[in-house]
C-alpha distance (Angstrom), angle and dihedral (degrees) to the residues before:
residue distance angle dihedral
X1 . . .
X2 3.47 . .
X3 4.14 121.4 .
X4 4.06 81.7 -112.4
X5 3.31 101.0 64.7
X6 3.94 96.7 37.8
X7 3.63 85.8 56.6
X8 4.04 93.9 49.0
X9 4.13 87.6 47.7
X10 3.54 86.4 47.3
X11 3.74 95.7 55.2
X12 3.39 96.8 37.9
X13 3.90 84.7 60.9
X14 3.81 96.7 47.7
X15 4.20 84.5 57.8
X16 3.54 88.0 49.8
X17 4.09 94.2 58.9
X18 3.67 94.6 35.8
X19 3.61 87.6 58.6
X20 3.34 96.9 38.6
X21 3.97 94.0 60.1
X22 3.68 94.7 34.3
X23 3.96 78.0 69.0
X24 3.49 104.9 47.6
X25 4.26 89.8 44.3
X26 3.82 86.1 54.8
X27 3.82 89.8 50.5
X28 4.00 92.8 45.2
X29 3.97 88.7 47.5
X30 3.33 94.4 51.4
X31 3.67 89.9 40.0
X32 4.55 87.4 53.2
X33 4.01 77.3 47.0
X34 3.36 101.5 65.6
X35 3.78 99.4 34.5
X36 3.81 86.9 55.1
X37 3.47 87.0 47.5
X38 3.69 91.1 49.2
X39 3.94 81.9 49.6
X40 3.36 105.6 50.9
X41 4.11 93.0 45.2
X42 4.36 91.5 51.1
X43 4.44 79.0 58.9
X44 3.40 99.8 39.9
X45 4.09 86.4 50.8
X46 3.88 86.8 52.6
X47 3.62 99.5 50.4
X48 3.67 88.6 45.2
X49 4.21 87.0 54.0
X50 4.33 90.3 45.9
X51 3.72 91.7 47.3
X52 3.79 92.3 47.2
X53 3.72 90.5 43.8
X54 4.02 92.1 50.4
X55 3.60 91.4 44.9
X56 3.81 91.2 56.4
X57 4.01 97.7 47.0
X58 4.52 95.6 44.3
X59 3.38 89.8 98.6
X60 3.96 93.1 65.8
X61 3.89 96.9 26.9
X62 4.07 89.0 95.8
X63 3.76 99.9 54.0
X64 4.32 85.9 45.4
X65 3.70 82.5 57.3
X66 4.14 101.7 46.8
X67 4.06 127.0 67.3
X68 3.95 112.2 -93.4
X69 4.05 104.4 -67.8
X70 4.25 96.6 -150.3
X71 3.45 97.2 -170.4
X72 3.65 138.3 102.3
X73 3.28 99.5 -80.4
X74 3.56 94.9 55.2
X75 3.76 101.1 44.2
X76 3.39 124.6 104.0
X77 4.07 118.4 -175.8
X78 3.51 116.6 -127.4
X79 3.77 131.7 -136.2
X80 4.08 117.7 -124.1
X81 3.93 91.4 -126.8
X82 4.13 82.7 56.3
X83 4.19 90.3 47.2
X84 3.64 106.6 125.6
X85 3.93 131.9 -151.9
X86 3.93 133.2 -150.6
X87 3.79 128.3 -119.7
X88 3.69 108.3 -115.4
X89 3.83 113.4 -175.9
X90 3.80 142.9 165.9
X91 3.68 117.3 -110.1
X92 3.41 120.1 -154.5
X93 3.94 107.1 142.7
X94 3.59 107.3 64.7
X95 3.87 102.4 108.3
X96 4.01 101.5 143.5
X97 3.32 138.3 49.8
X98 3.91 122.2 -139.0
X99 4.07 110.3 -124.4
X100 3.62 95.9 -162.7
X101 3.56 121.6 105.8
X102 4.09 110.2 -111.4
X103 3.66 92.8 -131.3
X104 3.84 138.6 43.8
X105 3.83 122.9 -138.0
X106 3.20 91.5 -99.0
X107 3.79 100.6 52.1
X108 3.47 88.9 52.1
X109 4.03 101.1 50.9
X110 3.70 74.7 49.6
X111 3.27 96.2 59.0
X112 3.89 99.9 41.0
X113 3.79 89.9 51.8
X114 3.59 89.3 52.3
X115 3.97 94.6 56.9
X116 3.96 97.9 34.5
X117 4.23 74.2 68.4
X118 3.36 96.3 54.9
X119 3.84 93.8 45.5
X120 4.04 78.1 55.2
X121 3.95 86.3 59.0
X122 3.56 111.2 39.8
X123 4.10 98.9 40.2
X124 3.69 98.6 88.9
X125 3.82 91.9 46.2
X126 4.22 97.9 52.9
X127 4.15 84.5 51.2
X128 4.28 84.6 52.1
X129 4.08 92.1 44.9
X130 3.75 94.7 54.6
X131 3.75 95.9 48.2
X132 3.88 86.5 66.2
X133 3.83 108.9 128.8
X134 3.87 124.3 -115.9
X135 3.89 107.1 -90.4
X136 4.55 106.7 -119.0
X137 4.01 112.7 -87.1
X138 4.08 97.7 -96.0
X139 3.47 111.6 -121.9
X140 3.99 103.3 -92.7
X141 3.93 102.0 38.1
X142 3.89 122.7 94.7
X143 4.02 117.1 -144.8
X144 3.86 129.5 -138.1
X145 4.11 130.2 -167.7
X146 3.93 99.0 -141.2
X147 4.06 101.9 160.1
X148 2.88 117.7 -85.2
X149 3.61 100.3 9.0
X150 4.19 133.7 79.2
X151 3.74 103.8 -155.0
X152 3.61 137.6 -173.8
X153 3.94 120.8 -169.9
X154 3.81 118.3 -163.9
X155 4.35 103.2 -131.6
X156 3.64 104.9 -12.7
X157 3.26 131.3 88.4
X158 3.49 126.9 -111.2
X159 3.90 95.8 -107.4
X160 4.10 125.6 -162.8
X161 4.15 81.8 -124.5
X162 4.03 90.9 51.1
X163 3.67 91.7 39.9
X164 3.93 91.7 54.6
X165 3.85 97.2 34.4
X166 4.14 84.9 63.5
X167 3.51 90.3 42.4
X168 4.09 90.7 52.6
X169 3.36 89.6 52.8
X170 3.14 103.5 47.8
X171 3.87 88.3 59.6
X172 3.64 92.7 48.2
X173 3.92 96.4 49.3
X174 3.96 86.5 46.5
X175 4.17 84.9 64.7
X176 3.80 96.1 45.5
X177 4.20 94.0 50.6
X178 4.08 99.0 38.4
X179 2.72 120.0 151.3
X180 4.26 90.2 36.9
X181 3.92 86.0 51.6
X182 3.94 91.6 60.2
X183 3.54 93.3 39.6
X184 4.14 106.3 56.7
X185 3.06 121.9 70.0
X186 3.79 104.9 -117.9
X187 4.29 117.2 170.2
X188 3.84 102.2 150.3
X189 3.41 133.3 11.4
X190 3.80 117.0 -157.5
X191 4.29 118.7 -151.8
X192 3.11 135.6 -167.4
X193 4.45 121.9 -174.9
X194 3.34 118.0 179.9
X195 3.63 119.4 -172.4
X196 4.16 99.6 -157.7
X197 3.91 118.5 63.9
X198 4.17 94.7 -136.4
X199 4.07 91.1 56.1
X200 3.81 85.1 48.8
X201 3.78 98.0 48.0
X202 3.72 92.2 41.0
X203 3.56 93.3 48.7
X204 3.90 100.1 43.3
X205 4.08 98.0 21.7
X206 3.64 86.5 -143.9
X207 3.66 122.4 145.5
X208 4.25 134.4 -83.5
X209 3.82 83.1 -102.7
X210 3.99 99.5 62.7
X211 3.38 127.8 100.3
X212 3.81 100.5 169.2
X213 3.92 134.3 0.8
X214 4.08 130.3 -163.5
X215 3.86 126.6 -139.6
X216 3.98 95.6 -154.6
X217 3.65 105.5 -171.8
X218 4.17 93.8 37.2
X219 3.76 81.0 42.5
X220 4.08 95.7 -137.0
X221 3.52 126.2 139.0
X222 4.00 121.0 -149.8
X223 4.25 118.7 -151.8
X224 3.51 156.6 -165.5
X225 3.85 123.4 -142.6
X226 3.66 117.3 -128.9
X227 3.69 151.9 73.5
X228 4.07 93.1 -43.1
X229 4.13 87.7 48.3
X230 3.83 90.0 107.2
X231 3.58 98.5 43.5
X232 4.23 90.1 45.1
X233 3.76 94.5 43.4
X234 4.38 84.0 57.8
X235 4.17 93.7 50.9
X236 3.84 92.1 46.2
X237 3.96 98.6 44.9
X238 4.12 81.2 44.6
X239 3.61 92.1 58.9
X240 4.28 85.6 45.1
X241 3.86 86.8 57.6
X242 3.68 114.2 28.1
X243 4.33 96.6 33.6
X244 4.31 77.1 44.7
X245 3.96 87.0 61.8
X246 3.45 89.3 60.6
X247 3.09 102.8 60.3
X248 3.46 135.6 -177.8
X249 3.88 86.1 -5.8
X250 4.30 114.8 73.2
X251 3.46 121.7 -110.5
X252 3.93 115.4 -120.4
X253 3.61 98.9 -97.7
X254 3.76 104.5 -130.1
X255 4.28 87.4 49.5
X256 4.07 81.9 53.7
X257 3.51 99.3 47.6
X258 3.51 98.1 29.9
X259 4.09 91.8 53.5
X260 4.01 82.5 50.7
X261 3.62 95.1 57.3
X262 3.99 95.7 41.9
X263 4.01 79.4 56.9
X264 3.27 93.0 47.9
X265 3.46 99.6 51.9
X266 3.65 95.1 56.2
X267 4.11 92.6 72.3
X268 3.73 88.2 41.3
X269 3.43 129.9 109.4
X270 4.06 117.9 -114.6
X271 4.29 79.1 -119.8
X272 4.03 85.0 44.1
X273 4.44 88.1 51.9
X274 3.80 88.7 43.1
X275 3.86 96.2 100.1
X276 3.95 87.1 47.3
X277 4.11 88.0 56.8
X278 3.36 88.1 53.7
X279 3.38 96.5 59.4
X280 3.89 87.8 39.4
X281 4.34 89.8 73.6
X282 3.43 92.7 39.6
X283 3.88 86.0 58.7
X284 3.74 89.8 42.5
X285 3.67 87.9 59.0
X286 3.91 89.9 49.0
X287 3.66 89.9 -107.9
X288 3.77 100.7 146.3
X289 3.61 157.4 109.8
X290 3.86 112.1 -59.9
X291 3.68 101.5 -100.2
X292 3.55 100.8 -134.7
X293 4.18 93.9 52.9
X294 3.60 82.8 43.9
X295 3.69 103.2 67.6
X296 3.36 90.8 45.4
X297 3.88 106.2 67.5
X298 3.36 114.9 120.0
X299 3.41 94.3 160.3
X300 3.99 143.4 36.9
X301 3.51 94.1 -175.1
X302 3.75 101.2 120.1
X303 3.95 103.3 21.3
X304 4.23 114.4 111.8
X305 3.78 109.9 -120.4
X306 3.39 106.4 -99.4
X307 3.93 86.3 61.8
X308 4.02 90.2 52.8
X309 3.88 94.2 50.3
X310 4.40 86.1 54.0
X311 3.80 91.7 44.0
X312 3.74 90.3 46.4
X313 3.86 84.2 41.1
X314 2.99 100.5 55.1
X315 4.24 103.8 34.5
X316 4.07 81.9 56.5
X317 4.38 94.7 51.6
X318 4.23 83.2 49.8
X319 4.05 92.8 51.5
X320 3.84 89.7 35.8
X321 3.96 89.2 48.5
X322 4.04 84.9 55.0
X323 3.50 97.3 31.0
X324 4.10 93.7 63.0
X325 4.02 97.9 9.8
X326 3.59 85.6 65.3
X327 3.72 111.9 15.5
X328 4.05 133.1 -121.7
X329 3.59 101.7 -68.4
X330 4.15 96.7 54.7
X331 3.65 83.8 49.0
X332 3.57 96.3 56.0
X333 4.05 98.1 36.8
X334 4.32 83.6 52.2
X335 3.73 80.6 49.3
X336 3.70 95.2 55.5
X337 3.54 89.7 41.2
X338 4.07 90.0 61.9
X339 3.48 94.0 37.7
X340 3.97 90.9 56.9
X341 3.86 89.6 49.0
X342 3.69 105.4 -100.8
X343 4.16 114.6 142.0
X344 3.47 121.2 -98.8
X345 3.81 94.3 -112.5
X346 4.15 91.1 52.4
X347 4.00 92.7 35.5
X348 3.68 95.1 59.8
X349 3.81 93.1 39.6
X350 3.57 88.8 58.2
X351 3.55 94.4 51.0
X352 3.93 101.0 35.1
X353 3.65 103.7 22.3
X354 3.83 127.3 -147.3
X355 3.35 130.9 12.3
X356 3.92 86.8 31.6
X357 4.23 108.8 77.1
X358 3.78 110.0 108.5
X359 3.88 129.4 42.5
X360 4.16 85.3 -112.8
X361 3.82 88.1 60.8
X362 3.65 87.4 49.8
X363 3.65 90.5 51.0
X364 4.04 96.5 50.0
X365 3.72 90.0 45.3
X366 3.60 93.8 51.3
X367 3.82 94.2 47.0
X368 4.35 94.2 42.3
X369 4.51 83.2 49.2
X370 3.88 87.2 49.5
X371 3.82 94.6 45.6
X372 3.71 95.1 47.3
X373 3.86 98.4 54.1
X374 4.06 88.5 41.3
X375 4.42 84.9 52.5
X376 4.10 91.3 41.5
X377 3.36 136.0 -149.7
X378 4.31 118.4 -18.1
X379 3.73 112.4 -99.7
């Protein structure tokens, strides 16, 4: 065989192969194509469900955003078949604590991102709420100009001895909360005291078991007359300054009300605090609220009163076990942590260190603080 003809074979044969893998790399594009395609329609689909699904809950994504508003506005009655009860279990396994941090870097950058949005979102609407006017004196209340409060009191008068008690008060509770007192922005406080228990509940709509209720962002406070006045007018103006700090994020709920309480307690009598020791062995005895269901009340509409006084029991042992354990300036630097959006686990690490970094750390330290006091002093 001539070189000719070895050269026309051999061409003919390089023809063949190109066109034989120009086939099969048409087939395996259009192959890629249509998974892509498959791809690409599987995300689109998703979006299409989170959009829908974020559309449907905007109407409620302001009041998830803002500090628990308890007052009539905000109240909705609950049925008995909806009445909910706690867990309350015995712990007796927790032996270690976990040393790693609950969140990565990531998660966290994640997470700050996520609430410098909401800020975005919910800004213009605070300024809006505290514009609301001052409701008409009813007919049957007096009203009193004590700086810087606007008050209206249901059948007494507006006394020079009222008017200076409130104002004492005031300057005392200012000492006990710095620095939250320098840090919110308070210009008018709004009160209401109503001396019969069906003007208060049809004013507020709050439940048998209130004595006093807080409107944060209109800054007004809502009470009761009577022998607990003093002690109720401290947890209400507590929530005004301390939930205030945090905003326009929301306070955790058992930090909010369990600050309140550890206020409260301080103008108490040791008879007054009695139903709070109580609840103090119980604890010590790892009798309490499962810790996980715990920190995630938002709400206590719904719960029977003897489940309120243990939540609120047991949020105001965990703040005073920070509070004092701790001292005033870790509380307020793991307050600043929260308010800027860090985790609990990472907020109160920064502010406490080690062993303190996850809410089951919290928990065991809690629980070994309560157990030591209960077993005394070593011998």
């Amino acid at each position: 065989m001539d070189i000719t003809k070895k050269l026309y074979i051999l061409a003919i044969f390089l023809v063949a192969a190109l066109g034989f893998f120009a086939y099969h790399e048409g087939l395996l594009t259009e192959s890629g194509d249509k998974d892509l395609a498959l791809k690409q329609a599987q995300v689109s689909q998703s979006l299409k469900e989170v959009i829908k699904a974020d559309n449907s809950e905007s109407k409620d994504s302001f009041l998830s955003q803002v500090p628990d508003m308890r007052v009539a506005s905000k109240y909705r009655a609950v049925k008995d078949e909806e009445r909910k009860e706690f867990s309350v279990k015995r712990r007796k396994d927790a032996q270690k604590i976990n040393i790693d941090l609950p969140l990565g870097e990531d998660d966290a950058d994640r997470e700050l991102k996520e609430r410098n949005e909401r800020i975005k979102n919910v800004q213009a609407v605070l300024s809006q709420m505290r514009e609301e006017p001052v409701p008409p004196l009813p007919e049957g209340f007096f009203s009193a100009k004590v700086n810087p409060y606007l008050m209206y009191r249901e059948y007494y008068p507006m006394t020079d001895d009222f008017k200076a008690l409130i104002s004492t008060m005031h300057t005392s509770f200012l000492r006990k909360v710095a620095p939250f007192s320098l840090l919110t922005d308070v210009k008018r406080i709004f009160m209401m005291i109503f001396k019969t228990r069906g003007m208060y509940s049809a004013y507020t709509k709050r439940p048998d078991w209130s004595g006093g209720s807080a409107d944060v962002l209109g800054q007004s406070i809502y009470l009761m007359e009577g022998v607990n006045f003093k002690s109720n007018f401290m947890h209400e103006l507590t929530h005004i300054y301390y939930d205030g700090f945090f905003e326009p994020t929301a306070t955790p709920r058992w930090l909010s009300e369990g600050f309140a309480v550890y206020v409260q307690s301080l103008y108490q009598t040791p008879q007054e605090n009695e139903w709070l020791n109580v609840f103090r062995l119980k604890f010590a005895k790892e009798e309490y609220i499962d810790f996980e269901e715990f920190l995630k009340v938002k709400t206590l509409d719904g719960y029977e009163k003897p489940d309120v006084a243990m939540w609120y029991a047991q949020s105001y042992s965990l703040v005073k076990f920070l509070f004092e354990h701790y001292g005033k300036d870790g509380f307020y630097q793991f307050s600043k942590n929260l308010k800027e959006g860090l985790p609990l686990g990472r907020a109160m690490f920064r502010a406490y260190g080690m062993p303190l970094n996850s809410d089951k750390a919290l928990e065991i330290a809690w629980q070994s603080n309560l157990r030591k006091k209960m077993e005394g002093p070593a011998k």
